[in-house]
C-alpha positions as CSV (number, residue, x, y, z in Angstrom):
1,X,-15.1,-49.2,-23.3
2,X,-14.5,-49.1,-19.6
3,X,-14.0,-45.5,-19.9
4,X,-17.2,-44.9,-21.5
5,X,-18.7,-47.0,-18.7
6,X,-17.0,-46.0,-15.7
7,X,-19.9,-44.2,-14.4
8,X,-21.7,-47.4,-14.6
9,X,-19.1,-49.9,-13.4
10,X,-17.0,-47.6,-10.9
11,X,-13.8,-46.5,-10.7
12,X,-12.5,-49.9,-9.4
13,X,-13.6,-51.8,-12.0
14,X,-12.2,-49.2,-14.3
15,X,-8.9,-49.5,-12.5
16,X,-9.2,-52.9,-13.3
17,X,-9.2,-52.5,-16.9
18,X,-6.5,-50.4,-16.9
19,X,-4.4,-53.4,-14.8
20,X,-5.8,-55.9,-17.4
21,X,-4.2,-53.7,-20.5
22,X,-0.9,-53.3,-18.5
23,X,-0.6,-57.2,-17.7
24,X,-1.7,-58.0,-21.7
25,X,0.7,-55.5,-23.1
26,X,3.5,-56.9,-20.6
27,X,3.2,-60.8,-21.8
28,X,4.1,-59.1,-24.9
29,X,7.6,-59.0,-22.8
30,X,7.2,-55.1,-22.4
31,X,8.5,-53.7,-19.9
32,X,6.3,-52.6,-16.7
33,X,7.1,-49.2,-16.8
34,X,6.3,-49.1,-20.8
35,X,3.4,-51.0,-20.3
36,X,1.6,-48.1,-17.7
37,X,3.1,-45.3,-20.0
38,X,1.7,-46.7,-23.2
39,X,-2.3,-47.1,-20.9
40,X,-1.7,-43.8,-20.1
41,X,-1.4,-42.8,-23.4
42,X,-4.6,-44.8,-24.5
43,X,-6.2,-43.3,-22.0
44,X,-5.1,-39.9,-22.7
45,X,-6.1,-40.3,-26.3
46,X,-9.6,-41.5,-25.4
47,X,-10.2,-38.6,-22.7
48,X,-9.0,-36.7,-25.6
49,X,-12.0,-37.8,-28.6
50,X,-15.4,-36.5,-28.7
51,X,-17.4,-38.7,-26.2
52,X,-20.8,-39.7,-27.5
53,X,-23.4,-40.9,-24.6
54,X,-22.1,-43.9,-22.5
55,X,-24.3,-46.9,-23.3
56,X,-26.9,-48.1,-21.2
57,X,-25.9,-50.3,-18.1
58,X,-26.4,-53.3,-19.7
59,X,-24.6,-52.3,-22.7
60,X,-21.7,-51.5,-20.7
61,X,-21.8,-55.4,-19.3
62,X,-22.0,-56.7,-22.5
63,X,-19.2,-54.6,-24.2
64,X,-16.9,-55.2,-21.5
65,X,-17.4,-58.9,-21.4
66,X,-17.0,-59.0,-25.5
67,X,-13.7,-56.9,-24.5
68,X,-12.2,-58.9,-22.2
69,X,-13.0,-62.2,-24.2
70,X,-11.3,-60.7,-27.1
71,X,-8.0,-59.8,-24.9
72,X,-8.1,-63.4,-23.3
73,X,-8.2,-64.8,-26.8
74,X,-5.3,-62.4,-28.0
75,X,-3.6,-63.5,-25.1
76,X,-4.2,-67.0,-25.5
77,X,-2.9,-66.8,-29.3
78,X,0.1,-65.1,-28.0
79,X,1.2,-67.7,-25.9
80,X,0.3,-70.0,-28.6
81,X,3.2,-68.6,-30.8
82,X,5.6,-67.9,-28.5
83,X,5.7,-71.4,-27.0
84,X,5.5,-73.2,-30.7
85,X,7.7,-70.2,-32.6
86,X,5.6,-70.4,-35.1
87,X,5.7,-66.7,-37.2
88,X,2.5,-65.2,-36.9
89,X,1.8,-65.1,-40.8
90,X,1.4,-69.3,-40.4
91,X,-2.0,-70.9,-39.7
């Protein structure tokens, strides 16, 4: 989503993103250098795809927002399990 909207939200903020997926994919005790090769490769992939028309500003807001929520709340549940052990198949 920050791809779509980088015209809207800048390159910084894009950047940003980018840092945000590096730091969720390293909790996941991945390596830095993996973690930047495997954005990279998202990225290239979504460069790659037919691009449809950004949303509207405001779209862009709201998407971003619902996508960093979600990645806060997979974080979040990560930590969860990995300080109780529990497998991830258990409620």
């Amino acid at each position: 989503m920050a791809y779509m909207c980088r015209q809207a939200i800048g390159i910084s903020q894009f950047r940003e993103a980018r840092i945000a997926v590096e730091n969720v994919l390293r909790t996941t005790a991945l390596p830095a250098d993996a973690a930047m090769s495997s954005v990279d490769d998202m990225v290239s992939r979504i460069i790659a795809a037919p691009q449809s028309t950004p949303p509207a500003f405001n779209e862009c807001i709201a998407r971003i927002a619902r996508t960093r929520q979600a990645l806060l709340a997979l974080r979040a549940q990560f930590h969860q399990l990995a300080d109780h052990g529990l497998d991830a198949d258990q409620p």
